[in-house]
C-alpha positions in Angstrom: -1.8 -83.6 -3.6 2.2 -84.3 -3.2 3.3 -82.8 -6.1 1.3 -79.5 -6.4 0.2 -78.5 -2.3 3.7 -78.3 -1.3 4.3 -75.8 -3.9 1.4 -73.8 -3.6 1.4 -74.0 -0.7 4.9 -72.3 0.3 3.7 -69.5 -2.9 0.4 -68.9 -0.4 2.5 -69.2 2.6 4.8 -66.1 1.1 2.0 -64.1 -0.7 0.7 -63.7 3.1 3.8 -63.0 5.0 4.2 -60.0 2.2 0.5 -59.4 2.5 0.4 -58.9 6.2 3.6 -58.4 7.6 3.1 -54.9 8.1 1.1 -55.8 11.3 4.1 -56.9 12.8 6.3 -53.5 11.3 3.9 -51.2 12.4 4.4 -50.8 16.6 7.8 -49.6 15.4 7.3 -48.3 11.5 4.4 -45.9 13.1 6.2 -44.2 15.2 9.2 -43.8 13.1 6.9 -42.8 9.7 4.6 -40.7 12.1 1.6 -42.2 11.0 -1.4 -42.2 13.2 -4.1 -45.8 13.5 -6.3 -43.8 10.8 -3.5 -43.5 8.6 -1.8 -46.8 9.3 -5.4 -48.9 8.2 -5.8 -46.5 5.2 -2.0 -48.0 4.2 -2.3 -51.4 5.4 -6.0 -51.5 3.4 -5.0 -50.0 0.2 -3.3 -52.9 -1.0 -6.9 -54.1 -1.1 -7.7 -51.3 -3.4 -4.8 -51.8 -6.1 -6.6 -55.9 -5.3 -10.1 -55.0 -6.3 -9.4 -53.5 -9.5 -7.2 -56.3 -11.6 -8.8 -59.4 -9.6 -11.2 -60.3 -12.6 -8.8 -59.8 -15.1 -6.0 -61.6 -13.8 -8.1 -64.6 -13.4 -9.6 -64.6 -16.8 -6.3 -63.8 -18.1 -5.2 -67.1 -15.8 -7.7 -69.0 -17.1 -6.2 -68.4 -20.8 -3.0 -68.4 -20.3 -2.4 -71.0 -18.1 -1.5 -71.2 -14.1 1.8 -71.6 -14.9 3.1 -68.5 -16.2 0.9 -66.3 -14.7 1.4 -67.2 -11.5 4.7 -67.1 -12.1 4.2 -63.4 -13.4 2.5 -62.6 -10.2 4.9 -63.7 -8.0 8.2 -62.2 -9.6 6.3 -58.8 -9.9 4.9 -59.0 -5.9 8.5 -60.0 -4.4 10.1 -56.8 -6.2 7.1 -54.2 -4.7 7.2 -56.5 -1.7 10.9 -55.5 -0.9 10.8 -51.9 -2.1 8.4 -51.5 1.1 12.1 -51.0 2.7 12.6 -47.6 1.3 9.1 -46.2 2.1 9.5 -42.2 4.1 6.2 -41.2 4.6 2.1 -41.7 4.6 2.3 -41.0 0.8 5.1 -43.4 -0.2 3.2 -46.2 2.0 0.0 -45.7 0.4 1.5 -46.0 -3.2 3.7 -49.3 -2.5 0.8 -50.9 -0.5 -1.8 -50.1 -3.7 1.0 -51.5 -6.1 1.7 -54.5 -3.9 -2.6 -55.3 -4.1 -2.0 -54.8 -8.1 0.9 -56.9 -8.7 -0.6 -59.8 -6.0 -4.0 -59.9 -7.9 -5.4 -63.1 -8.7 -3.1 -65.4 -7.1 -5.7 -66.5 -4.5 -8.7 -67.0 -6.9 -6.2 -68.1 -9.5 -5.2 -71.1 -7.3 -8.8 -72.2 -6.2 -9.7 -72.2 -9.8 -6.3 -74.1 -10.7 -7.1 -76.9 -8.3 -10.5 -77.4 -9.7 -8.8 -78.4 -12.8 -7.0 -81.5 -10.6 -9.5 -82.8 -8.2 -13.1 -84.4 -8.1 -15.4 -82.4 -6.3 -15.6 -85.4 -3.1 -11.9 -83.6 -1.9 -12.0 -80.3 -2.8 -12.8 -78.7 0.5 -10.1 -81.2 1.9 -7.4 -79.6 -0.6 -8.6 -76.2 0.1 -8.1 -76.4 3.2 -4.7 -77.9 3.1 -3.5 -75.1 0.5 -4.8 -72.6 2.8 -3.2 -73.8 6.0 -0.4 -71.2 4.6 -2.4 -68.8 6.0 -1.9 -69.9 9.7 1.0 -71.3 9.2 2.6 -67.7 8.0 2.1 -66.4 11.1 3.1 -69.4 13.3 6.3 -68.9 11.2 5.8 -65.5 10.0 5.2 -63.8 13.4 8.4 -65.0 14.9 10.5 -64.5 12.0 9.3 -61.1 11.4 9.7 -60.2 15.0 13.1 -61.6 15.0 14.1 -59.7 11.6 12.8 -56.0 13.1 14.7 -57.3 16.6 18.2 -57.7 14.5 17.8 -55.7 11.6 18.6 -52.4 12.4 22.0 -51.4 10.6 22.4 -54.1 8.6 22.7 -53.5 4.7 23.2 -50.1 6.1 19.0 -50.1 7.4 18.1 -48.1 9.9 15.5 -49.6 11.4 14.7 -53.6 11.5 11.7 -53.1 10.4 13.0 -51.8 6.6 15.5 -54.8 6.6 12.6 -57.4 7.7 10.5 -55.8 4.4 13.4 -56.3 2.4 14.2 -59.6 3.1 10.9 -61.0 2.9 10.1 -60.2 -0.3 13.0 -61.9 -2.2 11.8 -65.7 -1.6 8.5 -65.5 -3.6 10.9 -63.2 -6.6 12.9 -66.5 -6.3 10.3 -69.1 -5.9 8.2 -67.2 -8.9 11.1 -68.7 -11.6 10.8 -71.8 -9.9 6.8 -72.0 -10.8 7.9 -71.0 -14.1 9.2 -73.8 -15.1 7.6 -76.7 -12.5 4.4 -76.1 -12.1 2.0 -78.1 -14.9 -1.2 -76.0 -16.3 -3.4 -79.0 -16.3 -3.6 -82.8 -15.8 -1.8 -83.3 -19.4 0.9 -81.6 -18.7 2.3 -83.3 -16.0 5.2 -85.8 -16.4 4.1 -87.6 -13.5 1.0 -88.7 -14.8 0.7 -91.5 -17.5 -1.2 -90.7 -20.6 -4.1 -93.1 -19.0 -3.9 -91.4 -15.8 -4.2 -87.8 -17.2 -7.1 -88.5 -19.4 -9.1 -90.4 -16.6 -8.9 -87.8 -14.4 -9.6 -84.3 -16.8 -12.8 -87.0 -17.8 -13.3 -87.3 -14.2 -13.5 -83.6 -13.8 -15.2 -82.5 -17.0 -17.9 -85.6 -16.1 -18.9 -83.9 -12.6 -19.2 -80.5 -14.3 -21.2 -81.3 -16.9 -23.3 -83.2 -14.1 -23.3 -80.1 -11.6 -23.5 -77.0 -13.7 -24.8 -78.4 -17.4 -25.7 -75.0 -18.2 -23.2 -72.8 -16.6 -23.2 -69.1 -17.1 -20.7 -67.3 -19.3 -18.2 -64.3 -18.6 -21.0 -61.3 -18.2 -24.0 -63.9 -16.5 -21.7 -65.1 -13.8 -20.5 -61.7 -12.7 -24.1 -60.9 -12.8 -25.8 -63.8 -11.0 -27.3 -62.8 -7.5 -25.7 -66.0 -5.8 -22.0 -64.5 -6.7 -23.3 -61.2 -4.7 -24.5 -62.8 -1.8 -21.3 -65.1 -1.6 -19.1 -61.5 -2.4 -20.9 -60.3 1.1 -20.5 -63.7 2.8 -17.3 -63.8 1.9 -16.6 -59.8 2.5 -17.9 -60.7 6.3 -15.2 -63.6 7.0 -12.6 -62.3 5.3 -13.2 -58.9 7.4 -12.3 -60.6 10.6 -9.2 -62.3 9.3 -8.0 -59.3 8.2 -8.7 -57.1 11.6 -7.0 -60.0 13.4 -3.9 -60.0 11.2 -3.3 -56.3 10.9 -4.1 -55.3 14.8 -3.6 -58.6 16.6 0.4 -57.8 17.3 -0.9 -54.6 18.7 -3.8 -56.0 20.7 -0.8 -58.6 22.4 1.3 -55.5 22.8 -1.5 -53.4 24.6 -2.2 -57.0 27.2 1.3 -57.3 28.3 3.3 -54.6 27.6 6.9 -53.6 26.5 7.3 -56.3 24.5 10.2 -57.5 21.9 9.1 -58.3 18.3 9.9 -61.8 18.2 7.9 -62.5 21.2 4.9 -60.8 20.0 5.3 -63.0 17.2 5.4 -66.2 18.9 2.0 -65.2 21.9 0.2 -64.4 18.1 0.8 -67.1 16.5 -1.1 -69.0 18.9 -4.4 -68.5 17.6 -3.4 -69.3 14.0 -1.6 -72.6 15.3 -4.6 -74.1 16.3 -6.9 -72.7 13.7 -5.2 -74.7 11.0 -6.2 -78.1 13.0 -9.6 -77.1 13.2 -9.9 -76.1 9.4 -8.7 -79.4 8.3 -11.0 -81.2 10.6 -14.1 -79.2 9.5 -12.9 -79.6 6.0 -12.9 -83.0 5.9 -16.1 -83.4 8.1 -17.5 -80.9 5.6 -16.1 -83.0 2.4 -17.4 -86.5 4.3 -20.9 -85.4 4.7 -21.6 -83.1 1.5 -22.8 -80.3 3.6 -21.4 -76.8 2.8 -24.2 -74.5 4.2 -23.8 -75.2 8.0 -20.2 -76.3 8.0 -20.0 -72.5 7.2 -23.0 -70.5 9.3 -21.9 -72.2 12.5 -18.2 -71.2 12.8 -18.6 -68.0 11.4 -21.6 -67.6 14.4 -18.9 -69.1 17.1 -16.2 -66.7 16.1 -18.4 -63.6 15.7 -19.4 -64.5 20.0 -15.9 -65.2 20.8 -14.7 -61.4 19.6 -17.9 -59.9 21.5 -17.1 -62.5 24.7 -13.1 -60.9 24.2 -14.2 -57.7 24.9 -15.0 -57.6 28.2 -12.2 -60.3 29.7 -9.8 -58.9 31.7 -7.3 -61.6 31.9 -4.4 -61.6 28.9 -4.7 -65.1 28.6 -8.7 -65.7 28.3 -8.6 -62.5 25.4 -5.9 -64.7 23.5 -8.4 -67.8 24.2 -11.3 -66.1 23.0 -9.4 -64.4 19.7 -8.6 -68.2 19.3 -11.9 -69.4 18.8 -12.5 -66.6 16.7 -9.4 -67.5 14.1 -11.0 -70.6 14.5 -14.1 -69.8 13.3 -12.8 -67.9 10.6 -10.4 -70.0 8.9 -12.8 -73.2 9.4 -15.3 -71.1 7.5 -13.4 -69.7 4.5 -12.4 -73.2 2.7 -16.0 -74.7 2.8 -17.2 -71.0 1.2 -15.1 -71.8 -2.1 -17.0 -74.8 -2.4 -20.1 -72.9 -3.0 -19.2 -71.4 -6.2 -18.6 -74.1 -8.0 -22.0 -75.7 -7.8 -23.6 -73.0 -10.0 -20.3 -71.8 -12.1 -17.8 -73.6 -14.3 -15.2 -72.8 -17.4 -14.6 -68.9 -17.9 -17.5 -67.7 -15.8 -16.3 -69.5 -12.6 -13.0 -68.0 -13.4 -15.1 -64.4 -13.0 -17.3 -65.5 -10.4 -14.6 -66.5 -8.3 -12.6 -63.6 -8.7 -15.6 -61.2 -8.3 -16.3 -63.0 -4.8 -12.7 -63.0 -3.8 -12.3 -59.2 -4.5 -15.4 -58.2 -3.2 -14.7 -60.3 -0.4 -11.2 -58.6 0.2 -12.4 -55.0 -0.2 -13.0 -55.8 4.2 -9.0 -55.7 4.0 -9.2 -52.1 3.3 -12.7 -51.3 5.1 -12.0 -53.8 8.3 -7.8 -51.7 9.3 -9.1 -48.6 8.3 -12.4 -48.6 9.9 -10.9 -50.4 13.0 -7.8 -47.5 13.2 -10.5 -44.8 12.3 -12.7 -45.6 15.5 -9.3 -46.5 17.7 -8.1 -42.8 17.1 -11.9 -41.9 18.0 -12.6 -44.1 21.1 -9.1 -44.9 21.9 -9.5 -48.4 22.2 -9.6 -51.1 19.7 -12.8 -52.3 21.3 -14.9 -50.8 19.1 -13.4 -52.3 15.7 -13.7 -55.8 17.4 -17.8 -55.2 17.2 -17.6 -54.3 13.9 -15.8 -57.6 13.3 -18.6 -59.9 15.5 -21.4 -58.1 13.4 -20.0 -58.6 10.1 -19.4 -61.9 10.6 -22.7 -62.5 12.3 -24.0 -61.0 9.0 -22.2 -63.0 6.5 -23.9 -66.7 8.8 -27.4 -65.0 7.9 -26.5 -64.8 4.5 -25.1 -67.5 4.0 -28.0 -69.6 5.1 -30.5 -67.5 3.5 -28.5 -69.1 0.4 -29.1 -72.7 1.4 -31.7 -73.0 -1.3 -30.1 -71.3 -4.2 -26.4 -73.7 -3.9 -25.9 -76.9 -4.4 -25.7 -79.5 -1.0 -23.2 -81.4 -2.1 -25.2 -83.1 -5.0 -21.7 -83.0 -7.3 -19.7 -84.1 -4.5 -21.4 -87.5 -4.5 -20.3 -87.5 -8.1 -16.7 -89.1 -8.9 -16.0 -90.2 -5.3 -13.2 -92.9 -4.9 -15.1 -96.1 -5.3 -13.9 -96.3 -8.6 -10.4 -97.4 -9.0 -9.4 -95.4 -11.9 -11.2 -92.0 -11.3 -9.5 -92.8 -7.6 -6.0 -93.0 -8.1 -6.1 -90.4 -10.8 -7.6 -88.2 -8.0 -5.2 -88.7 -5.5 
């Protein structure tokens, strides 16, 4: 866990600042691009688009190659498109940077969750999943501020004229630079690490292969996994979650905006990343409560139900600060949910076909980034208010609980988790 979450974590932790930054840009980018809400989503959601289409590739390609230099590859190539978002004019030029920023980022996500089943027995994996993905909140806690404080300041330096081309600029050169540090750091599997002995190494990738073989004997290839009806059910659970994470990180800096009025960027910033600051407490604790007990199904359902009434309750609150409590338990819901969904797949999936299966549910999943900010700018251009976008988010998300315990039959309950836990010395301290 100390040698590879720091790292990924940081990569994850910049793939989401570049991802979703442009929440912060846009109360000043629209105005100065002329874009309207409808046209803003459609932007912001493309990337989604460019996403969809090389997600099962670039994991089977992953899964081939190695972690290693494809990460690498994906990183180099999403900090160069990341930046160019500096020199972007109009609707068209947005639209064609965002699709090329989805291309170039596809992969990373599923890439990593399949990566770390290569390293850990099933007994921590929601555990780990849950501390890689604490980049997520934590982007914004330090994300939000920084990119408020970048649009604040940036305006004429490196002869930009406006902060909010200098913050895109900026932003995108630590994961160019931390992309050459993967390159030549980050070990493909268990065997390749120096800091493993030869002992070690082996006891855990036996550890590993041991559980599989115990979990998924049979598992599906390549065409059967992307196939398989439980990968489509856990595409729409996933498509349901992910839809309110995305509504909340594209229009939450607007929603603060519209509560308290006249604003500056960095304290936008700092009122949003509230929510996300105590979301990544509660994910860890239901990760581990999830990890502890072996139960996926309702360590899932039940936040996702909680944050789908929260957004509903947020609508009709008049107070600033109970609509920031109420998005809270939301984030909450949806970030406790997300790292106890990945531990689904992997009870039915292994080898190439979870590298598909993954990736199928993951870009399924994130086809909400482009549906949830364009829908939810669509109907504010309609109604004039965002409430209407925040329904769509409770009734997704209300959908995806239903699903997912319709599922409770078809997925494993933790059966494999049981398998390899710590009681044995070896398989133990290989683990950890």
């Amino acid at each position: 866990m100390w040698r590879l979450l720091p790292l990924l974590g940081l990569c994850y932790l910049l793939n989401y600042v570049d991802r979703v930054n442009v929440g912060f840009a846009s109360v000043t980018m629209r105005p100065d691009l002329g874009l309207s809400a409808t046209a803003y989503g459609l932007g912001a959601g493309l990337f989604f688009v460019g996403y969809f289409f090389f997600e099962v590739p670039s994991n089977v390609i992953l899964h081939r190659v190695g972690a290693r230099l494809w990460i690498a590859r994906i990183m180099i190539t999403w900090g160069i498109i990341a930046s160019a978002t500096a020199f972007v004019q109009g609707p068209i030029s947005f639209y064609v940077v965002r699709f090329l920023l989805g291309f170039a980022e596809a992969g990373f996500f599923p890439g990593i969750i399949l990566y770390l089943t290569y390293w850990f027995p099933r007994v921590q994996r929601a555990k780990v999943v849950a501390l890689f993905f604490l980049a997520v909140p934590l982007s914004s806690v330090v994300g939000g501020p920084l990119s408020g404080l970048l649009i604040d300041n940036g305006e004429g330096v490196l002869g930009f004229d406006a902060g909010w081309r200098f913050m895109f600029f900026v932003e995108g050169i630590p994961a160019l630079l931390l992309g050459i540090v993967v390159l030549f750091v980050l070990p493909d599997r268990p065997h390749d690490a120096r800091w493993l002995s030869k002992a070690e190494s082996s006891a855990l990738e036996e550890t590993v292969a041991r559980e599989d073989e115990a979990e998924v004997p049979h598992g599906p290839g390549l065409a059967a996994a992307l196939r398989d009806g439980r990968v489509v059910a856990l595409s729409v659970v996933y498509f349901g979650v992910v839809f309110g994470l995305y509504v909340l990180a594209f229009f939450l800096p607007q929603v603060v905006d519209e509560l308290e009025g006249s604003l500056s960027g960095l304290q936008i910033g700092l009122i949003t990343a509230i929510p996300y600051a105590v979301a990544s407490v509660v994910m860890v604790l239901v990760a581990r409560h999830s990890d502890r007990t072996g139960e996926r199904v309702g360590h899932v359902a039940v936040p996702v139900l909680v944050g789908a009434v929260a957004v509903a309750v947020a609508l009709y609150l008049d107070s600033p600060l109970l609509v920031i409590a109420a998005v809270t338990v939301c984030a909450c819901g949806v970030f406790a949910a997300i790292p106890v969904i990945w531990q689904l797949p992997s009870t039915f999936l292994t080898g190439v076909g979870a590298a598909a299966g993954i990736a199928l549910i993951n870009s399924f999943g994130n086809l909400s980034g482009f549906v949830g900010p364009y829908l939810t700018g669509w109907l504010e251009d309609v109604t004039g208010s965002l409430r209407a976008g925040m329904w769509c988010v409770a009734g997704f998300m209300t959908l995806s609980a239903v699903v997912v315990v319709a599922m409770r039959r078809s997925v494993g309950q933790g059966r494999g988790d049981r398998l390899g836990a710590p009681d044995h010395p070896t398989t133990s301290r290989s683990g950890e």
